[in-house]
PDBQT receptor file of N, H, CA, C and O in Angstrom, charges set to zero:
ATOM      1  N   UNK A   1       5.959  -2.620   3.494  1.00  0.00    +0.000 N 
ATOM      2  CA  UNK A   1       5.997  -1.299   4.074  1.00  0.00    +0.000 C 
ATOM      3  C   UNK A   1       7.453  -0.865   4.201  1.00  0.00    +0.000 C 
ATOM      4  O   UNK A   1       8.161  -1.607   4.882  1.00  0.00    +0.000 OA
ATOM      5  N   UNK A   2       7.919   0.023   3.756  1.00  0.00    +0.000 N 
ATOM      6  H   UNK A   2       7.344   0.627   3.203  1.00  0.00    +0.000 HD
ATOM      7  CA  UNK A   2       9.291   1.072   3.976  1.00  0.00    +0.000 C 
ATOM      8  C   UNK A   2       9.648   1.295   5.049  1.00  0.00    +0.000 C 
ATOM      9  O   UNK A   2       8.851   0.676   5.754  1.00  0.00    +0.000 OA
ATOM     10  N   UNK A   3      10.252   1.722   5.594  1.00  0.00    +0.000 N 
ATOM     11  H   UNK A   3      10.899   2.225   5.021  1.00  0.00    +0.000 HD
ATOM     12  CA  UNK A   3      10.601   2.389   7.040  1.00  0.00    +0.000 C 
ATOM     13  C   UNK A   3      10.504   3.382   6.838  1.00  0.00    +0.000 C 
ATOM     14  O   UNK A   3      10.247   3.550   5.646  1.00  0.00    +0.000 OA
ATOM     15  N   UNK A   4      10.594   4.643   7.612  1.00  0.00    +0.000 N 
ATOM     16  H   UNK A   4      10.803   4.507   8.580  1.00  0.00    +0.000 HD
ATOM     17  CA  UNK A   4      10.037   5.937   7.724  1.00  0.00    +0.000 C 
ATOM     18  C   UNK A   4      11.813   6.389   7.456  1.00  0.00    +0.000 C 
ATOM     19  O   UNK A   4      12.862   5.890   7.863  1.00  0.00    +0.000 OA
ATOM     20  N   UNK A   5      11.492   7.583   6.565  1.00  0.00    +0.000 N 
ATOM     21  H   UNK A   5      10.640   7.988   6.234  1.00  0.00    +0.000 HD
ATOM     22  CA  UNK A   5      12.632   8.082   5.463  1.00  0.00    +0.000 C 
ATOM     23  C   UNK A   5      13.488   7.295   5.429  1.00  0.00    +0.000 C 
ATOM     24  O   UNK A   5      14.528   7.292   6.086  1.00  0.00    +0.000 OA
ATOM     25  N   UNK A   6      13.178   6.656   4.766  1.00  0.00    +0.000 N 
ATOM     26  H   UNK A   6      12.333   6.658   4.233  1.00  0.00    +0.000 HD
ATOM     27  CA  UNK A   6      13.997   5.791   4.037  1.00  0.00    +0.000 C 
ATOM     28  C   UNK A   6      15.022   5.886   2.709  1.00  0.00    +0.000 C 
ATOM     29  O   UNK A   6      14.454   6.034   1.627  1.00  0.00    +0.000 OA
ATOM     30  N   UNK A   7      16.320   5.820   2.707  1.00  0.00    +0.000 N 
ATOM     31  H   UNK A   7      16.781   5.700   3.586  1.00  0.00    +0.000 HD
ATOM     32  CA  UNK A   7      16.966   6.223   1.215  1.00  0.00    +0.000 C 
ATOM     33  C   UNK A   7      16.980   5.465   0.456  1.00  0.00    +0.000 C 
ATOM     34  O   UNK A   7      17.828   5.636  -0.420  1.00  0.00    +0.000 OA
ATOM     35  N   UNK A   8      16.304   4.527   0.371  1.00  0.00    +0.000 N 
ATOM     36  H   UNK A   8      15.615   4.389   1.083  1.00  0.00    +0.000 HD
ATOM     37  CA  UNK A   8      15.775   3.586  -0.708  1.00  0.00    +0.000 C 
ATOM     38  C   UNK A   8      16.015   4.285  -2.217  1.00  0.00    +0.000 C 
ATOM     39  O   UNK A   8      16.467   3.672  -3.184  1.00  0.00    +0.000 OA
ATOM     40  N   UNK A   9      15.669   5.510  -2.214  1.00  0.00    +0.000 N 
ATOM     41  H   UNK A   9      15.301   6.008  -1.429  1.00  0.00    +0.000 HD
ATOM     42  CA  UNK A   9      15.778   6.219  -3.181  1.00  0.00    +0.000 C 
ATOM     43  C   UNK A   9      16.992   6.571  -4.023  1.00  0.00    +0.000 C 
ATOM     44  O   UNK A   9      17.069   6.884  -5.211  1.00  0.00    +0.000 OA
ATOM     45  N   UNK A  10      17.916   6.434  -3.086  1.00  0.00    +0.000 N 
ATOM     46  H   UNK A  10      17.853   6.179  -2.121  1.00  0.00    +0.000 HD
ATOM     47  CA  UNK A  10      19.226   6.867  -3.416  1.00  0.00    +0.000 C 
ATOM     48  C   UNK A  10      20.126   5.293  -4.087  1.00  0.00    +0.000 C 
ATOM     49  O   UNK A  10      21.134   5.178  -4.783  1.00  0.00    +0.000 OA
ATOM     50  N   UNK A  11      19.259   4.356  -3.523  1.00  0.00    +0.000 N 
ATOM     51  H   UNK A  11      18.439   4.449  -2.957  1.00  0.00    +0.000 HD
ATOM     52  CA  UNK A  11      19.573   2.993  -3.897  1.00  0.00    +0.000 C 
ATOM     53  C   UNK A  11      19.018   2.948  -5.302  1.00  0.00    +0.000 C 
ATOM     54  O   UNK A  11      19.821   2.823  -6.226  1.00  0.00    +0.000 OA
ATOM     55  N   UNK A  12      18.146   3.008  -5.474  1.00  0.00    +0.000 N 
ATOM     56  H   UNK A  12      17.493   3.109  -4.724  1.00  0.00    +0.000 HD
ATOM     57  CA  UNK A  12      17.138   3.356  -6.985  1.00  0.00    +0.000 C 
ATOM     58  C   UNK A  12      18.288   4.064  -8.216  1.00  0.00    +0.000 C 
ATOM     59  O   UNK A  12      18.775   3.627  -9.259  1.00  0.00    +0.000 OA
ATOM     60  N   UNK A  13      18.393   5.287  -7.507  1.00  0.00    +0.000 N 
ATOM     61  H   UNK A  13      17.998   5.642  -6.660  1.00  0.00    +0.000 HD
ATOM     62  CA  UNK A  13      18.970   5.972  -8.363  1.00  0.00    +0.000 C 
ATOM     63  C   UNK A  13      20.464   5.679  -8.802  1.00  0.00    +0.000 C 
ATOM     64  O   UNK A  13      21.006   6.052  -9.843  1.00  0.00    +0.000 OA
ATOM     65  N   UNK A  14      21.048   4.870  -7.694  1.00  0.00    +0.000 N 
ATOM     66  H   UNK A  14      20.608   4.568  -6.849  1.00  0.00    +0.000 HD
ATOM     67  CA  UNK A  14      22.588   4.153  -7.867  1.00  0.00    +0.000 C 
ATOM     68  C   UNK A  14      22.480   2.593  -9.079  1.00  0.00    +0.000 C 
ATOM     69  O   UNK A  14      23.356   2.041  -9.745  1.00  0.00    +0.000 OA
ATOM     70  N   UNK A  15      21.022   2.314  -8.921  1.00  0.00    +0.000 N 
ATOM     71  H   UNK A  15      20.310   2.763  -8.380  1.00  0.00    +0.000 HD
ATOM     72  CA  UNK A  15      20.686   1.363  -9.574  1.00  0.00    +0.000 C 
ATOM     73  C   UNK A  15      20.483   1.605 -10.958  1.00  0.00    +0.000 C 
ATOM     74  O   UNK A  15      20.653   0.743 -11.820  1.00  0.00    +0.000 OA
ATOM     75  N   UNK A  16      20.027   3.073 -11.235  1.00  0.00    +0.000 N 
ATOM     76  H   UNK A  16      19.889   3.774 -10.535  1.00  0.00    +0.000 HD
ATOM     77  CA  UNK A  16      19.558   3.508 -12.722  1.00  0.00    +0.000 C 
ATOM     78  C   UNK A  16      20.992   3.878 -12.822  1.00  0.00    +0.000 C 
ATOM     79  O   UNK A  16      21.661   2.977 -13.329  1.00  0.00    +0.000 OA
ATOM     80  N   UNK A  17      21.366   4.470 -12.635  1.00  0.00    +0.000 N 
ATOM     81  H   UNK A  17      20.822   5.201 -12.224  1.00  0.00    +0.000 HD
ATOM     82  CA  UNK A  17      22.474   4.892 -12.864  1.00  0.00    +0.000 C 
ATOM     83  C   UNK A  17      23.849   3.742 -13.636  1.00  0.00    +0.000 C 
ATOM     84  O   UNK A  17      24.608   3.791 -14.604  1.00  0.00    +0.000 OA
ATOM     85  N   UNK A  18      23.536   2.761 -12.477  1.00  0.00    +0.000 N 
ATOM     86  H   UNK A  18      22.920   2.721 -11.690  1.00  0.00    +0.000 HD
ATOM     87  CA  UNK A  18      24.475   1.678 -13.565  1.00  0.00    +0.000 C 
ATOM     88  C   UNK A  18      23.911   0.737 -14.764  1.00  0.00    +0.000 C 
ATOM     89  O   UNK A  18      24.304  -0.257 -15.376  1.00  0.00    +0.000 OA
ATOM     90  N   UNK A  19      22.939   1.468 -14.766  1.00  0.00    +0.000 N 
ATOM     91  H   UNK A  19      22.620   2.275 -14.268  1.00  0.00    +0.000 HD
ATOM     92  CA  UNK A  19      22.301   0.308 -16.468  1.00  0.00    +0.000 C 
ATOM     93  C   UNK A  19      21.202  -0.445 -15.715  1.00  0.00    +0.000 C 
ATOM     94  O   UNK A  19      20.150  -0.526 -16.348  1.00  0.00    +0.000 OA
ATOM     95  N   UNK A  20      21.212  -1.047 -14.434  1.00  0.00    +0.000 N 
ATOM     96  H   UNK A  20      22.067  -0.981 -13.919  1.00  0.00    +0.000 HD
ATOM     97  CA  UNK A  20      19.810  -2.111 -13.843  1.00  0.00    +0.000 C 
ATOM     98  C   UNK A  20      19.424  -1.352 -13.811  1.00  0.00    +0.000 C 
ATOM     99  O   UNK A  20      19.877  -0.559 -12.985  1.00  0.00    +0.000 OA
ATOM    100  N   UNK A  21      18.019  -0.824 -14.842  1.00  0.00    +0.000 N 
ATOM    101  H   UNK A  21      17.651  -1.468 -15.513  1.00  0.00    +0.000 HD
ATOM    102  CA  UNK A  21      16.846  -0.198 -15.197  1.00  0.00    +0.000 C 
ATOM    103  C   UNK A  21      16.061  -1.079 -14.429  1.00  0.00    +0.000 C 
ATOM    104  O   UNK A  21      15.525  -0.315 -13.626  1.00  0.00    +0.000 OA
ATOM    105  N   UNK A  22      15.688  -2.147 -14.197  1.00  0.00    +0.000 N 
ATOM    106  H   UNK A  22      16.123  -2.767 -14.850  1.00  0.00    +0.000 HD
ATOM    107  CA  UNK A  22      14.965  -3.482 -14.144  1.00  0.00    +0.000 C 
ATOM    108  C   UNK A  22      14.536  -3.101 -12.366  1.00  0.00    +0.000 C 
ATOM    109  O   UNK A  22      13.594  -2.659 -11.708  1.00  0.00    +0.000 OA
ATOM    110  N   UNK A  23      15.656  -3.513 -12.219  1.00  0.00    +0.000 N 
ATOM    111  H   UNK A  23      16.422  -3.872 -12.754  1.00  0.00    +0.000 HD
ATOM    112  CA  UNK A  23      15.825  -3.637 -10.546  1.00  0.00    +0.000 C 
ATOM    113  C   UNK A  23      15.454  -1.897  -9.899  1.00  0.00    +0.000 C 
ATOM    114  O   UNK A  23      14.467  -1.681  -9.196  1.00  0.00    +0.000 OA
ATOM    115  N   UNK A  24      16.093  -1.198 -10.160  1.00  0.00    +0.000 N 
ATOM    116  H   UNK A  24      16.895  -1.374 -10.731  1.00  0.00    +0.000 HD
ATOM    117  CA  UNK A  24      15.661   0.316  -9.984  1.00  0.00    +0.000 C 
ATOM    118  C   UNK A  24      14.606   0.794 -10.843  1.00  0.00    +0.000 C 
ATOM    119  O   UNK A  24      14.763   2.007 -10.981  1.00  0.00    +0.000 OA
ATOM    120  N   UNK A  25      13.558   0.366 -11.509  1.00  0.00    +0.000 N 
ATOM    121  H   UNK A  25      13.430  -0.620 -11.397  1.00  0.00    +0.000 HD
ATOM    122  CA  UNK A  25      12.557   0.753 -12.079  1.00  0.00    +0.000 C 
ATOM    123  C   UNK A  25      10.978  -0.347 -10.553  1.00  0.00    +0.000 C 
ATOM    124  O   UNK A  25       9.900  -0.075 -10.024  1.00  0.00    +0.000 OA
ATOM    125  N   UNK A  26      11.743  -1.240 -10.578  1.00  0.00    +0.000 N 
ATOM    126  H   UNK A  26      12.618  -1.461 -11.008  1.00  0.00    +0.000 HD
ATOM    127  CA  UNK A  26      10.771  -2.438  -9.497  1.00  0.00    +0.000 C 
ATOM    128  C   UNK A  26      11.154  -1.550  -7.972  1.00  0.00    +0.000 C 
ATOM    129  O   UNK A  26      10.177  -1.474  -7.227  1.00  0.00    +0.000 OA
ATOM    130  N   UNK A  27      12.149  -1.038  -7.561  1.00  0.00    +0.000 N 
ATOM    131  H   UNK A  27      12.942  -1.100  -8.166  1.00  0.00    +0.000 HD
ATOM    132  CA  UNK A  27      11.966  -0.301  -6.295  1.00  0.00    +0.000 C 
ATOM    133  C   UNK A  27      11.425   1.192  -6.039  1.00  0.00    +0.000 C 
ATOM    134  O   UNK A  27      10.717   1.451  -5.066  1.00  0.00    +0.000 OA
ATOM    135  N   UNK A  28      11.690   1.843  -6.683  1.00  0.00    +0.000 N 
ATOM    136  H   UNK A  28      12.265   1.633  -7.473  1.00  0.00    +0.000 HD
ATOM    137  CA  UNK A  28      11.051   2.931  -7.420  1.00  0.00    +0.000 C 
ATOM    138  C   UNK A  28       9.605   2.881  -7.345  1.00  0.00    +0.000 C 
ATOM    139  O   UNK A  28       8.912   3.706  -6.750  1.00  0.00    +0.000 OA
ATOM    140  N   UNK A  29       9.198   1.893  -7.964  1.00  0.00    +0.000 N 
ATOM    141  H   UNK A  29       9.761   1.222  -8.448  1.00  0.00    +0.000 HD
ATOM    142  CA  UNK A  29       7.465   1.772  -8.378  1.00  0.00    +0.000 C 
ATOM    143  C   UNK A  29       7.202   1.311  -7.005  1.00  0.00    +0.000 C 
ATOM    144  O   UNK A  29       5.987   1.250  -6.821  1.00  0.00    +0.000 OA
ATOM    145  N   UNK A  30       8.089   0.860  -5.669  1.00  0.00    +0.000 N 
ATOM    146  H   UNK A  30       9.077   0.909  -5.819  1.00  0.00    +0.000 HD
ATOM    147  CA  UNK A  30       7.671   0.351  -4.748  1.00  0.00    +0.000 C 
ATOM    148  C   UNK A  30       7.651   1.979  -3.400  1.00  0.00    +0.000 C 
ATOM    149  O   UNK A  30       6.904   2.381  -2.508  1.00  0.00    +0.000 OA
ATOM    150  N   UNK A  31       8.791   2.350  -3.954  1.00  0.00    +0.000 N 
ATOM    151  H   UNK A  31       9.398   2.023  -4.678  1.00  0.00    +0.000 HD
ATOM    152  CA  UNK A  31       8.857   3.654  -3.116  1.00  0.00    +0.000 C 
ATOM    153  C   UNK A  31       7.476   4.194  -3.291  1.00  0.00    +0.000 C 
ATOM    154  O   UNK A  31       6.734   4.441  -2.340  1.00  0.00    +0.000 OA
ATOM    155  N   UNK A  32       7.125   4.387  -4.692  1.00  0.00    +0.000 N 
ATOM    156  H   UNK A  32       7.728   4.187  -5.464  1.00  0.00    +0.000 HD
ATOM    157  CA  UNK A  32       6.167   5.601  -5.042  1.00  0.00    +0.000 C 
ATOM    158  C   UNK A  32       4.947   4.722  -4.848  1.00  0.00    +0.000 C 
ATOM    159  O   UNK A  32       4.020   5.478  -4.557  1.00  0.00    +0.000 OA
ATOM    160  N   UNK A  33       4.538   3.490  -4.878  1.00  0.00    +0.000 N 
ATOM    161  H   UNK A  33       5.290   2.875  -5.115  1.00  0.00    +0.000 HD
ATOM    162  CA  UNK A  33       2.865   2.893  -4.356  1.00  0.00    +0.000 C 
ATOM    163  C   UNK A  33       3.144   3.193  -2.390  1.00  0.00    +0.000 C 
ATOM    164  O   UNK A  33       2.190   3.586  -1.719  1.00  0.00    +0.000 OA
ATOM    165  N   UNK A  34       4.501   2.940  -1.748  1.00  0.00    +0.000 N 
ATOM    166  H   UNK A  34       5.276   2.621  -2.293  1.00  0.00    +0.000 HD
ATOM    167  CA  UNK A  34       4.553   3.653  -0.542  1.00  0.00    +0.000 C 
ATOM    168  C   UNK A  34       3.847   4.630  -0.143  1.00  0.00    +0.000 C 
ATOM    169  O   UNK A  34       2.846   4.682   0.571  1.00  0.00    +0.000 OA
ATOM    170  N   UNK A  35       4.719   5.742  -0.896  1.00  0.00    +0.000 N 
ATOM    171  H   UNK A  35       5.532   5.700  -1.476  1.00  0.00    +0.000 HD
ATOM    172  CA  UNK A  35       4.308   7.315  -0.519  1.00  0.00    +0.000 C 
ATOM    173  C   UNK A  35       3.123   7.508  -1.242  1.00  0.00    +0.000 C 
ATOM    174  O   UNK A  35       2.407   8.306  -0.636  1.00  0.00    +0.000 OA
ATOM    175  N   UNK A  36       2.696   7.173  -2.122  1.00  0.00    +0.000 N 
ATOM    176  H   UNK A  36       3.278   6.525  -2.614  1.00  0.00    +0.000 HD
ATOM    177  CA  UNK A  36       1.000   6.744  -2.168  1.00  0.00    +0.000 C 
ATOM    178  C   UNK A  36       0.322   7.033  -1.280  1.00  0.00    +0.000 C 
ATOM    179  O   UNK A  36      -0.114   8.145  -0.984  1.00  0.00    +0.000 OA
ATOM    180  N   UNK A  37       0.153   5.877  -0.691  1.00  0.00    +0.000 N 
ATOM    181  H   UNK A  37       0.507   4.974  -0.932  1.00  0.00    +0.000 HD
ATOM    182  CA  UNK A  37      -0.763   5.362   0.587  1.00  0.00    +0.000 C 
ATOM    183  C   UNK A  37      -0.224   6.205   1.556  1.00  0.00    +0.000 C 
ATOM    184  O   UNK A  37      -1.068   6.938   2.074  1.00  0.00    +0.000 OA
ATOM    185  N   UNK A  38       0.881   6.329   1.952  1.00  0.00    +0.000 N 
ATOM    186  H   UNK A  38       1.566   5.735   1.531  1.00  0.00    +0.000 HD
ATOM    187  CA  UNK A  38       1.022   7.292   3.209  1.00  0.00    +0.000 C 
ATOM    188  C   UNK A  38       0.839   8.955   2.921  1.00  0.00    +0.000 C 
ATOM    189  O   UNK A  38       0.041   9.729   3.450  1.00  0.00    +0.000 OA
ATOM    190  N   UNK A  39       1.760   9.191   1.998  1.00  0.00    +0.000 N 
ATOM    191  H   UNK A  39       2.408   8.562   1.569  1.00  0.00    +0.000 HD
ATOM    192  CA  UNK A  39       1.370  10.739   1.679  1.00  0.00    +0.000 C 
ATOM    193  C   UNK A  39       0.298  11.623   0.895  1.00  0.00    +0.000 C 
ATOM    194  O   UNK A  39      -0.089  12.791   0.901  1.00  0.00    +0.000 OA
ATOM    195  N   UNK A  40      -0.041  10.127   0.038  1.00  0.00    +0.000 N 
ATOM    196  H   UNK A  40       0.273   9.178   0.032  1.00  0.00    +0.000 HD
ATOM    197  CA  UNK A  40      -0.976  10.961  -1.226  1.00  0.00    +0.000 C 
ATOM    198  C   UNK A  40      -0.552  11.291  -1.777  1.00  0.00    +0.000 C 
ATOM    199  O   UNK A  40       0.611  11.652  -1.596  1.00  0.00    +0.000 OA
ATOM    200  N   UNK A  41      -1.355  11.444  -3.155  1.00  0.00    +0.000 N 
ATOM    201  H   UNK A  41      -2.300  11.150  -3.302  1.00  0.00    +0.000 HD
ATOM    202  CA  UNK A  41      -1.157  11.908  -4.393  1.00  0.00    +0.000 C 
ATOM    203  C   UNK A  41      -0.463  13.281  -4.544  1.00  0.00    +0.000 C 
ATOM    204  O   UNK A  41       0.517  13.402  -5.279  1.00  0.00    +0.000 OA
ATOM    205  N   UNK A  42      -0.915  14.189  -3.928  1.00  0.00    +0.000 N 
ATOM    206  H   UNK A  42      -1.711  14.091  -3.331  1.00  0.00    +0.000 HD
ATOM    207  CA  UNK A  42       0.011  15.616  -4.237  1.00  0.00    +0.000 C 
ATOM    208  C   UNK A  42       1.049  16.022  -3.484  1.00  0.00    +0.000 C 
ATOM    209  O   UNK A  42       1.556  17.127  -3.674  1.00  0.00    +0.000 OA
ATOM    210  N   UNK A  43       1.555  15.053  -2.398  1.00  0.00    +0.000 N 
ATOM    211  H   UNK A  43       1.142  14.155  -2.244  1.00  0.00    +0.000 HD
ATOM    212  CA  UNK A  43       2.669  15.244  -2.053  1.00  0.00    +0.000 C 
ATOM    213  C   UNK A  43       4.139  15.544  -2.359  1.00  0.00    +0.000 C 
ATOM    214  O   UNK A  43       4.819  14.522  -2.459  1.00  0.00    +0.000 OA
ATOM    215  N   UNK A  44       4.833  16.770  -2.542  1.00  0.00    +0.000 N 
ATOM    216  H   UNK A  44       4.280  17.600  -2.461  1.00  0.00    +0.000 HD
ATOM    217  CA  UNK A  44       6.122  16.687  -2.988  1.00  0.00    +0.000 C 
ATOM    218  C   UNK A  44       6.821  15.398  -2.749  1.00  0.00    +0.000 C 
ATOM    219  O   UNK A  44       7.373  15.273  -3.842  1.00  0.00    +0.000 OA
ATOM    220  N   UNK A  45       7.144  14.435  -2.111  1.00  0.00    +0.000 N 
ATOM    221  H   UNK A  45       6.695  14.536  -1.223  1.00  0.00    +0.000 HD
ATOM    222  CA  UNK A  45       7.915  13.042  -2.141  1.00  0.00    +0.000 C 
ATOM    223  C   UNK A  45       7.024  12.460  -2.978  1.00  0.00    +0.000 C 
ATOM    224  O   UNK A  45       7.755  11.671  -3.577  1.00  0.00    +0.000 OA
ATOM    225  N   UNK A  46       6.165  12.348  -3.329  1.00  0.00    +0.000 N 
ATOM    226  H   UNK A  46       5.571  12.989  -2.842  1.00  0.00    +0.000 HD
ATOM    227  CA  UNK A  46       5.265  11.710  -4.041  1.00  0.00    +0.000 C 
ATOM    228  C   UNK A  46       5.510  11.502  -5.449  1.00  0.00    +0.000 C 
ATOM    229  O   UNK A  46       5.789  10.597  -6.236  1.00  0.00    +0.000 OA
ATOM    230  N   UNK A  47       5.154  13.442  -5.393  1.00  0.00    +0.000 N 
ATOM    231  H   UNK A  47       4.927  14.176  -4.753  1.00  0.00    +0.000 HD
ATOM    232  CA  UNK A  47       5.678  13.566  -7.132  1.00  0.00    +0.000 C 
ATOM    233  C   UNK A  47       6.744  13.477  -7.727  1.00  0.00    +0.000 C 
ATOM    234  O   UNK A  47       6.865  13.207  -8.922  1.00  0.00    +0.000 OA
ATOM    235  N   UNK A  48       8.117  13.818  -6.508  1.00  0.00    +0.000 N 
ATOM    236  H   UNK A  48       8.018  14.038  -5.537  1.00  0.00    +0.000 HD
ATOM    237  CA  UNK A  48       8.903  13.530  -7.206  1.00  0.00    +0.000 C 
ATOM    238  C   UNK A  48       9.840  12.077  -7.671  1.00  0.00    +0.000 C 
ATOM    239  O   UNK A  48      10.868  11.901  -8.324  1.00  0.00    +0.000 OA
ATOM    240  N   UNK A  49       8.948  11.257  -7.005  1.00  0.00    +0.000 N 
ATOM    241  H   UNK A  49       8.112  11.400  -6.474  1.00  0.00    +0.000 HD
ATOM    242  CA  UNK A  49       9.104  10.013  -6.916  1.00  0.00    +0.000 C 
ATOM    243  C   UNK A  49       8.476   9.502  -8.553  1.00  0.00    +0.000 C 
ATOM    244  O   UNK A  49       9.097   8.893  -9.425  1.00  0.00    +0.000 OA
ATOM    245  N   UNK A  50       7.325   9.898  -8.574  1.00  0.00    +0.000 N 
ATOM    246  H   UNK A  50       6.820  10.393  -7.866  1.00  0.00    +0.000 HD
ATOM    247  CA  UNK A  50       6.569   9.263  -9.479  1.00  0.00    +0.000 C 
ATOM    248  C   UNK A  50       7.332  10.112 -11.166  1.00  0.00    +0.000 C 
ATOM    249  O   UNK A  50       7.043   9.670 -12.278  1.00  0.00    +0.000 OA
ATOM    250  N   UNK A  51       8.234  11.264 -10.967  1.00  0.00    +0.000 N 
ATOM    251  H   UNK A  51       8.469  11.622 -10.063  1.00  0.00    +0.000 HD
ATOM    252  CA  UNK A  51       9.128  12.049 -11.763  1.00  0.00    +0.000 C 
ATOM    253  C   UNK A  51      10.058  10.636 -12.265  1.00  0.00    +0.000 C 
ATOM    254  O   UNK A  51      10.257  10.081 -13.345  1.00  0.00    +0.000 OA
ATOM    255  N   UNK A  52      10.489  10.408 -10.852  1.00  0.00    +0.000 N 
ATOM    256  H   UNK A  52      10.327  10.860  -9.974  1.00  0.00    +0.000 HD
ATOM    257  CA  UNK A  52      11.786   9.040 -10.922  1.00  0.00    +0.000 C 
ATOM    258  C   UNK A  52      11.668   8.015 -11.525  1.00  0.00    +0.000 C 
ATOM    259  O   UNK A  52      12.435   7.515 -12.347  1.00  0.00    +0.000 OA
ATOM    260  N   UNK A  53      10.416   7.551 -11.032  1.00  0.00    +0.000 N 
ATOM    261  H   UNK A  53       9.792   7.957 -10.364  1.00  0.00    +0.000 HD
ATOM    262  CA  UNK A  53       9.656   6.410 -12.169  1.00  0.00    +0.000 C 
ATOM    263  C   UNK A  53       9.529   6.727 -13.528  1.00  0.00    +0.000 C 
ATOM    264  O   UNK A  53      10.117   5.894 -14.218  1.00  0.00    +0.000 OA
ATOM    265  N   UNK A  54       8.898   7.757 -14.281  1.00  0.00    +0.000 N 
ATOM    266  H   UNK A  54       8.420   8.434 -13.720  1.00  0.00    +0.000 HD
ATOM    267  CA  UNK A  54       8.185   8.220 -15.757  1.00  0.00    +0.000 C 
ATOM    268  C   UNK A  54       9.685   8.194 -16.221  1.00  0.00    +0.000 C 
ATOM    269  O   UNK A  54      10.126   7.416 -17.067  1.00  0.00    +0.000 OA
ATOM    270  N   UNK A  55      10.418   9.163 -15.546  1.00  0.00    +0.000 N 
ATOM    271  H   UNK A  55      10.060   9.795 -14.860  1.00  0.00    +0.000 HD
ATOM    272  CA  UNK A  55      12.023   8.670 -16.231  1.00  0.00    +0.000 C 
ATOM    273  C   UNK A  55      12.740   7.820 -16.744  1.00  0.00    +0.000 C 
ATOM    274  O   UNK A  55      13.316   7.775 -17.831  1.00  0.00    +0.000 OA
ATOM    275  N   UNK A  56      12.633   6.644 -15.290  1.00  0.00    +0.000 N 
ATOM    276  H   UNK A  56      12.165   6.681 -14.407  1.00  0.00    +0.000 HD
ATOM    277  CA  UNK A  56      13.433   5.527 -15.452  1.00  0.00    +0.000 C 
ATOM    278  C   UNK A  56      12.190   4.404 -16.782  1.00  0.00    +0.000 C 
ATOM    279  O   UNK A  56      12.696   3.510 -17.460  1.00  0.00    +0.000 OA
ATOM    280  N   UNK A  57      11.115   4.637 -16.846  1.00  0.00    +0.000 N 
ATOM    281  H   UNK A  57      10.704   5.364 -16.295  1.00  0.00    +0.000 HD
ATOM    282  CA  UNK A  57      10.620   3.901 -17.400  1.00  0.00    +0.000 C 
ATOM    283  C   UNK A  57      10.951   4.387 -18.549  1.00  0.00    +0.000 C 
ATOM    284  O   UNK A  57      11.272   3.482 -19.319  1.00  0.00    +0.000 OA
ATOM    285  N   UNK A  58      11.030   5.656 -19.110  1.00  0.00    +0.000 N 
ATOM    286  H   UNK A  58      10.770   6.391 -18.484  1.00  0.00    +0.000 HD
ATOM    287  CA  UNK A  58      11.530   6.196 -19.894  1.00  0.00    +0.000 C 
ATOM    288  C   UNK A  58      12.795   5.795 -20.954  1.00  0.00    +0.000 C 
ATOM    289  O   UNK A  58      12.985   5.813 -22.170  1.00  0.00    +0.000 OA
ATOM    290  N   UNK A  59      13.302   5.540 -20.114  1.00  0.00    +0.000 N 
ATOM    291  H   UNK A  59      13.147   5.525 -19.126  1.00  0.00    +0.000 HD
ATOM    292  CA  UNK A  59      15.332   5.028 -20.391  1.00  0.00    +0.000 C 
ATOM    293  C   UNK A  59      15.307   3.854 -20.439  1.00  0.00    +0.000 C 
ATOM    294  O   UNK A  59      16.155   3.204 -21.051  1.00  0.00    +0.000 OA
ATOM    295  N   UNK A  60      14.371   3.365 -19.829  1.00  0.00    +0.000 N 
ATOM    296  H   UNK A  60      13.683   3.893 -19.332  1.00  0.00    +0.000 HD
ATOM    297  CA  UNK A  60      14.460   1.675 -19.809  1.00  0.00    +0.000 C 
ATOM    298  C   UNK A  60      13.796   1.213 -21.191  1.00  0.00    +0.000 C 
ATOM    299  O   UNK A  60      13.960   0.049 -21.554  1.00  0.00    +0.000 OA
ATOM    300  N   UNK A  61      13.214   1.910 -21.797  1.00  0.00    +0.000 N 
ATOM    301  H   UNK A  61      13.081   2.856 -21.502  1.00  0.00    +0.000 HD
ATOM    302  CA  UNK A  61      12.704   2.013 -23.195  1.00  0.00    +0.000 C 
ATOM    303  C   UNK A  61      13.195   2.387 -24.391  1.00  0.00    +0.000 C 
ATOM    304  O   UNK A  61      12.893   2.015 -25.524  1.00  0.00    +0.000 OA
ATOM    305  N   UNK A  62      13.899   3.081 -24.050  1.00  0.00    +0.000 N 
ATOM    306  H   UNK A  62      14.144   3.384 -23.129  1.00  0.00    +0.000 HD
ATOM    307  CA  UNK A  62      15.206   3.731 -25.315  1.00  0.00    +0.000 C 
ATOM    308  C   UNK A  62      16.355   3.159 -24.737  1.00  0.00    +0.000 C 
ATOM    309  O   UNK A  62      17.260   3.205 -25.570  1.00  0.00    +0.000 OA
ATOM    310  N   UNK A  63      16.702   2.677 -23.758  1.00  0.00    +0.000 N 
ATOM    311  H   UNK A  63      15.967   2.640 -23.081  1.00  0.00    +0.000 HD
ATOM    312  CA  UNK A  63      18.364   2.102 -24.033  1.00  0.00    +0.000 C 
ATOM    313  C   UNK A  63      19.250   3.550 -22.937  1.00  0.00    +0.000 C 
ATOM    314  O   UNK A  63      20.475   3.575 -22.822  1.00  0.00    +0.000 OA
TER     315      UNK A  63
């Protein structure tokens, strides 16, 4: 479980950002099964989480 707003996210994105696709693709997928369960599916944090993921899985696939 996360803590309540949590910038985990910003850790993610410091993580994609330097090449660990790996490590920021595994917290990411942890943020977004989070806000899952707490917010649901159509939640703006949700989606744009699950944006963050399709991305990073994205890049982590092409290099």
């Amino acid at each position: 479980m996360l803590p309540p707003d949590s910038s985990l996210h910003i850790v993610a994105g410091f993580l994609g950002g330097s090449g660990d696709y790996r490590t920021a693709k595994a917290l990411t997928r942890d943020i977004y099964e989070h806000l899952l369960s707490v917010d649901g599916p159509d939640h703006p944090d949700t989606l744009a989480i699950q944006h963050n993921l399709a991305h990073l899985m994205k890049t982590d696939e092409t290099g």
